[in-house]
C-alpha positions in Angstrom: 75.6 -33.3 -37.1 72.6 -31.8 -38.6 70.4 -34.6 -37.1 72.2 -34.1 -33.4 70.6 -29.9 -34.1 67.7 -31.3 -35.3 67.1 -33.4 -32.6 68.1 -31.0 -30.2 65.7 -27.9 -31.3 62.9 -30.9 -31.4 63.6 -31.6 -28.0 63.8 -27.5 -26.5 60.4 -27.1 -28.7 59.2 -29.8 -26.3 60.2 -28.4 -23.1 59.0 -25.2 -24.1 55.7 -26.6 -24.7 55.4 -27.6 -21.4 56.7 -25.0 -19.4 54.6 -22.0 -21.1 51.2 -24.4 -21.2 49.0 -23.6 -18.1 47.1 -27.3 -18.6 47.0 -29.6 -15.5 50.0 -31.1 -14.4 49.9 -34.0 -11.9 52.9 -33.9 -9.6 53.6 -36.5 -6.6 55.7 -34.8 -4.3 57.2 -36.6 -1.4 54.6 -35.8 1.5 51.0 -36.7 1.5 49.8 -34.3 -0.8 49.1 -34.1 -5.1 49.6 -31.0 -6.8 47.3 -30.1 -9.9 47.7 -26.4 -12.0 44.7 -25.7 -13.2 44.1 -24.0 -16.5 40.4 -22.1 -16.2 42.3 -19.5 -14.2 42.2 -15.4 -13.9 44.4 -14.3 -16.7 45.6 -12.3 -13.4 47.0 -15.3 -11.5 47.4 -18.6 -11.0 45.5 -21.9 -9.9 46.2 -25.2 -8.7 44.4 -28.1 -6.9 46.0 -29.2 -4.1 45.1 -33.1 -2.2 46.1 -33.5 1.5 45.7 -36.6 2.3 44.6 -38.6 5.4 43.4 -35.0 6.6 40.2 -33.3 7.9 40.2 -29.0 7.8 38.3 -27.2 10.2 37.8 -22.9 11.0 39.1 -21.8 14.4 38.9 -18.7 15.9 41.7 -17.0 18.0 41.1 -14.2 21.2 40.2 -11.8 19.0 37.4 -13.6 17.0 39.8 -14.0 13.9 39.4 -17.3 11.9 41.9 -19.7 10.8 41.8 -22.8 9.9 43.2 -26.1 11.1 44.0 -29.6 10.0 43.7 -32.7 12.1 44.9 -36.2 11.5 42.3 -38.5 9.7 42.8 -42.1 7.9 39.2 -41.8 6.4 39.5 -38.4 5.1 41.3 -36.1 2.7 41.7 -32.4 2.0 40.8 -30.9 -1.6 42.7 -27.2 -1.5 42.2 -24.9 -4.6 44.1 -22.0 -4.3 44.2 -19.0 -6.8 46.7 -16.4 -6.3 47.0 -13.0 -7.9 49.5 -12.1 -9.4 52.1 -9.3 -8.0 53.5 -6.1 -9.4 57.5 -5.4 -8.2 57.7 -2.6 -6.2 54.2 -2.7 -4.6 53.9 -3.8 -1.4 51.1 -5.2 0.3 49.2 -5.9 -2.3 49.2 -9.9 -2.2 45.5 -11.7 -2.4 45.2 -15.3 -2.6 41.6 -17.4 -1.7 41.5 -20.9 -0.9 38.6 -23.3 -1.2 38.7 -26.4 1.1 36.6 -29.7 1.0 36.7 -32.1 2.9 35.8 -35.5 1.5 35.8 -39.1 2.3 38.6 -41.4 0.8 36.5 -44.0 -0.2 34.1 -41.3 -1.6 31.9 -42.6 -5.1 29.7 -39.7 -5.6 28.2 -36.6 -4.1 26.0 -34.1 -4.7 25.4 -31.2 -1.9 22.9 -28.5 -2.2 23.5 -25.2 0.3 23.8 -25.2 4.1 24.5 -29.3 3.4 27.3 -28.1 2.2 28.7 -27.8 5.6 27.9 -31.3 6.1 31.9 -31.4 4.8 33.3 -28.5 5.8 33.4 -26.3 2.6 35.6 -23.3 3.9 36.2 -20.4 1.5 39.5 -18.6 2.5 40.2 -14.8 1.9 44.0 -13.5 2.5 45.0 -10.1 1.8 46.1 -6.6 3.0 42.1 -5.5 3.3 40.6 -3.5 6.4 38.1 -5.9 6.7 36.6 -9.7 5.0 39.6 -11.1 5.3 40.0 -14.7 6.9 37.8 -18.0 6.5 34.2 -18.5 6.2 31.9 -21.3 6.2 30.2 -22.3 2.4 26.8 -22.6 3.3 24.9 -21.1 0.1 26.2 -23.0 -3.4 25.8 -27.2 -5.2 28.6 -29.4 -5.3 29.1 -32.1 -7.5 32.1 -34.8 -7.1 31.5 -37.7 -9.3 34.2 -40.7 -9.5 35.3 -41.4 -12.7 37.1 -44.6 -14.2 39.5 -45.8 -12.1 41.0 -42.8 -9.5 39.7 -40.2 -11.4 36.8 -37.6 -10.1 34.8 -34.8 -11.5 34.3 -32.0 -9.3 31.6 -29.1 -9.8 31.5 -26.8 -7.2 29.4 -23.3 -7.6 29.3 -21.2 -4.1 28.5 -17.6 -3.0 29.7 -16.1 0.4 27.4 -13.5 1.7 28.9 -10.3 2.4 32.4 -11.1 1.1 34.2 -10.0 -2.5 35.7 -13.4 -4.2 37.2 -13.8 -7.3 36.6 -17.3 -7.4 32.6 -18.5 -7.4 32.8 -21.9 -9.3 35.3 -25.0 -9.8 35.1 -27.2 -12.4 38.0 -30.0 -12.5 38.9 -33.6 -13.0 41.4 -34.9 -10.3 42.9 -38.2 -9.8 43.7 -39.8 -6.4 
């Protein structure tokens, strides 16, 4: 009996431990994509790295010269998505914020290293979603370095540092390690 509690407080300790740690967790989900949390986060939100695979992201405008963004079908390609979003008070409303950082990189990609406007050589898009009057939408990356680097077998090392004229972010720099 006392082993069966024993065993049974070991085994809640456990879960606990992985349900309160913010470290990166690697989930497979059913569609084409891989879902990382990331741990060098805000304190006031949360982070993940998101792959789309077989995809290629692009900005669009509408009528009213308003960007959004688009993804089109692509065997040689894949998405990167990071995605920080702030954390929300109850009661308040309108007050959600969220940016998104998209690259779009080659799947049979070894290394790269990208120095300003280059960057839009892959179509880094910054993303900017909340209730503001104005800087709000998606923006072309053309002033930071990137730095993808594969690893041992599907792993990669990504360093990406980036500055968008003219528009408050949160987010400046990524620094992960990914496997896909």
């Amino acid at each position: 009996m006392l082993k069966t509690i024993s065993l049974i407080l070991y085994l809640s300790l456990i879960c606990v431990f992985f349900i309160n740690c913010k470290s990166i967790i690697y989930k497979k989900t059913e569609t084409d994509f891989t879902v990382y949390n990331i741990s060098d986060c805000p304190e006031d939100g949360t982070c993940f790295l998101e792959i789309i695979e077989n995809k290629y992201v692009k900005i669009q405008k509408d009528e009213f010269d308003k960007s959004y963004i688009i993804f089109e079908e692509n065997e040689s390609t894949s998405v990167l998505k990071f995605n920080y979003k702030r954390d929300t008070v109850k009661g308040v409303t309108d007050q959600g914020y969220q940016e998104l950082i998209y690259l779009n990189i080659n799947n049979d990609m070894k290394e790269i290293a990208l120095i300003g406007e280059s960057l839009s050589n892959i179509g880094v898009i910054f993303g900017r979603l909340c209730f503001c009057r104005e800087n709000t939408g998606y923006f072309e990356v053309e002033d930071g370095n990137l730095k993808i680097k594969k690893l041992k077998k599907m792993g990669y090392k990504l360093d990406l540092s980036f500055k968008i004229k003219d528009i408050p972010q949160i987010i400046s720099s990524i620094s992960e390690t990914f496997y896909y």
